[in-house]
N, C-alpha and C positions, 0 to 999 in steps of 0.2 A: 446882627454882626456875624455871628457863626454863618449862614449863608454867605454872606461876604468872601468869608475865607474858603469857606471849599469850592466857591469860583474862582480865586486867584489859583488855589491849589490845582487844580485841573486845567487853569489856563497855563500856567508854567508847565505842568504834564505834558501839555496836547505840544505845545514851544519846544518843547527839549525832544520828543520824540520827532517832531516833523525834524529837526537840526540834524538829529543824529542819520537820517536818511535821506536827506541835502546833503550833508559832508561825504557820506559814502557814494552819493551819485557823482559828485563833482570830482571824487578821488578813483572812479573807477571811470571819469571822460578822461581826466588828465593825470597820468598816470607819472609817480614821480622817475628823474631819469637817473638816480642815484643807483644804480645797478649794482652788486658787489660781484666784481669779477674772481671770482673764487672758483680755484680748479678745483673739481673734482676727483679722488684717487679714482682713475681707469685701470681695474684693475684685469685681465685679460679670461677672457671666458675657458674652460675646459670644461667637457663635458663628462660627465662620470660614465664608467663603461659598464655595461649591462651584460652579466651571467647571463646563458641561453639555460634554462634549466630541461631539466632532463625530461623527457616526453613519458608518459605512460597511461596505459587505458584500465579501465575500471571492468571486470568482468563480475555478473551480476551474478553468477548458477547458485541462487540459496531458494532455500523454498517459499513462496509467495504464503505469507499471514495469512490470507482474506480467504484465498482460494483452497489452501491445503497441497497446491501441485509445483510443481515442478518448469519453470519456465522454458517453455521446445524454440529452440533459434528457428527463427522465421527465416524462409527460404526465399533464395534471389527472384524478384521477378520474372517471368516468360518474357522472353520477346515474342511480340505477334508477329506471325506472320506476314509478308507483304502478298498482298494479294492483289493477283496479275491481272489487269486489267483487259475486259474481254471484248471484243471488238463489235464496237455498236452498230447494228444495220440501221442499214438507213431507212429515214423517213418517207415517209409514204406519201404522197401527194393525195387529199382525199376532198371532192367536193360536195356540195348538197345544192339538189337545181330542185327539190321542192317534192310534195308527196300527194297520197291519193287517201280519201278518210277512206275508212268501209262504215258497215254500218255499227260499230261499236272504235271508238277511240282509240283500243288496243291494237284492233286489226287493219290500222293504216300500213301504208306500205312510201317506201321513201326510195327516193331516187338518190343514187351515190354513185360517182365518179372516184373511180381506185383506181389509180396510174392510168387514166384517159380509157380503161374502160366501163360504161355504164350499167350498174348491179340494181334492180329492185331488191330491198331489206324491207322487215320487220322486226317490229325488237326484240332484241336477242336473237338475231338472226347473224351469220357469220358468212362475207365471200373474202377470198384470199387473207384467210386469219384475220378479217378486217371483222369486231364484231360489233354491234350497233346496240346501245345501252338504254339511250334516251333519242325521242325525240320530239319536235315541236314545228309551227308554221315558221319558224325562225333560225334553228338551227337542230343540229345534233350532235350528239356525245357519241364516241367509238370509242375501241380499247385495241390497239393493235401494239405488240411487243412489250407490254407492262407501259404503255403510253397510253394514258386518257389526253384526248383531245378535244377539243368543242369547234366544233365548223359551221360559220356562218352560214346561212341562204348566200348564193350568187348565181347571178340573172344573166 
């Protein structure tokens, strides 16, 4: 019999609870239309006025604990100077129509086109401040005016 009863007791529990959340669902679809019109005092806004307080800066000159000195006011930055831009010469027209070995790989000699006219180089060799760094059956490195270049073979 005690069984009995704590299943009625829990089925009335689980019944009243599931009610109580049916009557709030069914009371927040239909909403009652009993509104109480009751005014509000509107009472009018003013807003409170705001003191400006008075401004002041904090000077630090005591002597720093840590250090034992004296704190030196730091001086305004330099402005850099603008620096004039200097007028770039022009580029050089430079070609490579190919070279000649010797008998050690160093002492190849290359065929170079500088402004249409044609220079044998070797490396580290220099014509019209044109000078020649590197080179290969494929191309070569120059350095003319702080300009490194690499120039294909063309046939």
């Amino acid at each position: 019999m005690k069984k009995q009863h704590r299943t009625y007791l829990l089925l009335i529990l689980v019944i009243g609870i599931w009610g109580i959340i049916g009557f709030r669902l069914v009371k927040a679809i239909n909403p009652s239309n009993d509104l109480e019109n009751t005014a509000m005092d509107v009472q009018k806004f003013v807003p409170t006025q705001i003191k400006e307080r008075k401004k002041f800066d904090i000077v630090a000159n005591y002597r720093d604990p840590f250090l034992g000195t004296f704190e030196t006011p730091k001086s305004k930055p330099k402005v850099k100077a603008i620096k004039k831009e200097t007028p770039q010469k022009p580029k050089k027209n430079i070609g490579y129509k190919g070279f000649i070995s010797g008998a050690d790989a160093k002492n190849s000699i290359f065929f170079v086109i500088i402004d249409g006219t044609q220079h044998m180089m070797e490396i580290n060799g220099t014509a019209q401040e044109v000078k020649l760094l590197q080179g290969s059956k494929d191309y070569i490195r120059v350095r003319y005016n702080g300009i490194t270049e690499k120039v294909l073979l063309s046939e």
